[in-house]
N, C-alpha and C positions, 0 to 999 in steps of 0.2 A: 693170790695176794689177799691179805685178811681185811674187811671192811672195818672203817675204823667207825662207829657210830658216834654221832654228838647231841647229846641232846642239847632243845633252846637252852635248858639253865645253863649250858656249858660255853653258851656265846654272852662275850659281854655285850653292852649296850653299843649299836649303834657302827657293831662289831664287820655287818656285813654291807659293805658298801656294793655300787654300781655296777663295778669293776666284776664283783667275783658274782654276779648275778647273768646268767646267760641270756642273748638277747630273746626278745617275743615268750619270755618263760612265764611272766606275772597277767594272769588272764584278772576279769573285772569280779570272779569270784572271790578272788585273793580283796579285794579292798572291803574296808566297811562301808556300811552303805551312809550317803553323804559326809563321805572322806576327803573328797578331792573338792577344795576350795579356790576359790580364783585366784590365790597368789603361789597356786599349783599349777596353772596354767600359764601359757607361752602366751606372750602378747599375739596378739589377731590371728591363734590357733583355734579359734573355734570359726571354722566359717560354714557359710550356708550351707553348703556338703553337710554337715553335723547339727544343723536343727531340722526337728522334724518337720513338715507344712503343719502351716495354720498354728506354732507352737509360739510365736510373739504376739501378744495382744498388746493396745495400746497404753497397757498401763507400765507396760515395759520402755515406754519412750520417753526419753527428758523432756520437760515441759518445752515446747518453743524450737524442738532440735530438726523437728520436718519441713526444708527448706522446697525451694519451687523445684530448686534442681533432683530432688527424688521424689517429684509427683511427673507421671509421663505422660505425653501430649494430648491434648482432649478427653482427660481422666477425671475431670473435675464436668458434672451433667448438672443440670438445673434441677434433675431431682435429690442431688446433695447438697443443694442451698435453702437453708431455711428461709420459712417465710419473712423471719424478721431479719433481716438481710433488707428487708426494704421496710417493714410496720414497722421496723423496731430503731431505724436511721433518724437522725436527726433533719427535723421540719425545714426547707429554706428558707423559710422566714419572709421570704418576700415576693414579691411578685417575677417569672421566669422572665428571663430574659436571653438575648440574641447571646451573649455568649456564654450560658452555663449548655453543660455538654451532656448528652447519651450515648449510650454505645448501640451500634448497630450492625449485624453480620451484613459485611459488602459482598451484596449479590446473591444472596444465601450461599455462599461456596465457605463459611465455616471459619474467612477471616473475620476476627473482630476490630474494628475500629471507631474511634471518636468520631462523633458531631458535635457541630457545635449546635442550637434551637435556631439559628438562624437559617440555618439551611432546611428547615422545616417549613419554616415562610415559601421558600422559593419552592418547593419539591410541590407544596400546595396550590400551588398559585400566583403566591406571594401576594402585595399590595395592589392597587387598583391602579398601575404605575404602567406605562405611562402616561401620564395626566399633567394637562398645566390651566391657565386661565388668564388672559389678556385682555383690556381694554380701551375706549378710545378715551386719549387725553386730554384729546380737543377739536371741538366743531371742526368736522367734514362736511363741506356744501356738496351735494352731487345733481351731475345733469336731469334734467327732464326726459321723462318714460326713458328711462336707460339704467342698464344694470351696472350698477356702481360696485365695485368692491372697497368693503368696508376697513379701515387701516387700524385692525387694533393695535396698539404700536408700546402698550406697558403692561407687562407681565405681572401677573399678581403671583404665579409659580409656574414654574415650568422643568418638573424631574430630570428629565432626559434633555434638554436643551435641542427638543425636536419641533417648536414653534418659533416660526420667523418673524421677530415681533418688527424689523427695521424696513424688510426688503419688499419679501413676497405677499407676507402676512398671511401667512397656509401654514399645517399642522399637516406633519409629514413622519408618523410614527413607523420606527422601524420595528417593532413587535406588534404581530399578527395578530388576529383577533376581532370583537366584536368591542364597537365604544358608545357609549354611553356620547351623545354629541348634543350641545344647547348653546344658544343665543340669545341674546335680548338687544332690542334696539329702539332709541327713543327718535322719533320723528317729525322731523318740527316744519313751517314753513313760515318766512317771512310775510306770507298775506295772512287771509284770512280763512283760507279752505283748503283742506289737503283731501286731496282725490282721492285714487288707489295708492296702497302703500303697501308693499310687501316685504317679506324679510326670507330671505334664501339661504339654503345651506348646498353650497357648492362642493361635487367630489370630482376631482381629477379634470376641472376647467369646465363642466356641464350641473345644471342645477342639478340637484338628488332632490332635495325635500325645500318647501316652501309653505309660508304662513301669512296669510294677505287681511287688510280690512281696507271698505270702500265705504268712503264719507260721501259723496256723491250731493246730498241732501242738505248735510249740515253745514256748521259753520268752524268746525273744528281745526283748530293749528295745529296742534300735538296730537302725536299718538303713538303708542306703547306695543310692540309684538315682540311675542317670547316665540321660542320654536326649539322643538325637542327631537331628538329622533336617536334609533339606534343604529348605526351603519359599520360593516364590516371592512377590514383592514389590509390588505393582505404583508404589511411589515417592511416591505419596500419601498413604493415607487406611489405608493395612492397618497393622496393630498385634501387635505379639507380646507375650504373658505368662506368667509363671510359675504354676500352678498346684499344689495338694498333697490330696489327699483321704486321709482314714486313718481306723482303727478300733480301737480298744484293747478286749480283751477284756474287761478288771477295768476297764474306764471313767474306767481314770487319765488323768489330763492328758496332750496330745498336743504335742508339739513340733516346731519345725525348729531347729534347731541350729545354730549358727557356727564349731562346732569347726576350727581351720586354716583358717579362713574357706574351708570346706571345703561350703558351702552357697550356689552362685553359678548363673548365669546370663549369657549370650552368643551373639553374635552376626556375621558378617561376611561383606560383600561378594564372592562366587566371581566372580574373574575369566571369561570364556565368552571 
């Protein structure tokens, strides 16, 4: 059979469609070079198979289009945070407070989560809490040479509601620790001479610490003892109290006084 040859002039335009083109025959020599435009292309036919690595950079990316959902987990290191990420944030403007927040890995195990700054107080320390301060309202007569317990009986504060201003009148802190412990008491007596005059700080029904003056000589009525001491707590069951012993020569009536409610008792929590 005789070949019929055809040259292109002898194809009209547009002459040779799909159809008469055998499949896998047009290799990429056949195209000119940047022939094939995107509206040559099949929608979402180009896929990663078909770009080379490292062939997207990111100027290739719509502004705003890299959502959280195609960054993967723990992919984001503190060496890809600029420093002004923090120089460059906007000042608080005011003084921190208990509820603005930091983030903090829980436990180092790599979760992150919120604090609030108050739980920085506590983690440290916290306040000097708890603490209160009570005094006497009004003249307490007590016996002669006998250990008197002193009725501070009105609170000036009391955090924790762990002094018994009605009853006992003991400080009974259920957090452990070392306290900061002081007294003042003014002592007065109906005559004319106050003997020995002490001022006691009582732990758990037995003196701990005491502070004494002896007028012996003079002619003194009044007299003034402060007393300071630091005593350890153990948060349960230990109790602190005021204490007064005194002695009047002429065996007048023996007092504590209120004067400037100048006649108190306290206590508080030493940060360690």
């Amino acid at each position: 059979m005789a070949i019929i040859k055809v040259k292109t002039g002898g194809i009209t335009a547009d002459a040779i469609t799909d159809a008469l083109i055998a499949d896998d025959v047009v290799g990429t020599e056949h195209l000119t070079a940047n022939e094939v435009d995107t509206a040559a292309l099949k929608a979402d036919a180009v896929t990663g198979a078909q770009l080379a690595d490292d062939a997207v950079n990111s100027e290739h990316y719509t502004d705003g289009s890299v959502d959280t959902a195609h960054i993967a987990d723990a992919q984001i290191t503190t060496a890809k945070l600029s420093t002004a990420v923090f120089t460059g944030a906007t000042d608080i403007g005011a003084d921190l407070a208990d509820a603005d927040l930091i983030l903090v890995d829980d436990g180092a195990g790599g979760t992150i989560r919120k604090a609030a700054l108050s739980r920085v107080k506590t983690y440290a320390g916290g306040a000097n809490t708890p603490a209160f301060e009570a005094y006497l309202a009004a003249t307490q007569v007590i016996a002669q040479t006998t250990n008197v317990k002193i009725t501070m009986n009105t609170e000036r504060f009391d955090t924790a509601g762990e002094y018994d201003h009605s009853t006992n009148y003991r400080f009974t802190p259920q957090t452990a620790g070392k306290y900061f412990v002081y007294s003042h008491l003014n002592l007065q007596t109906a005559g004319t001479k106050v003997g020995n005059a002490i001022s006691k700080i009582y732990k758990n029904g037995s003196v701990y610490t005491q502070s004494a003056s002896n007028y012996a000589t003079d002619t003194t009525s009044t007299v003034a003892i402060g007393i300071t001491n630091i005593i350890a707590m153990n948060g349960n069951d230990d109790y602190l109290e005021v204490y007064a012993y005194m002695e009047s020569f002429d065996n007048a009536e023996r007092r504590i006084t209120p004067e400037v409610k100048g006649s108190y008792f306290g206590a508080f929590l030493i940060l360690e």
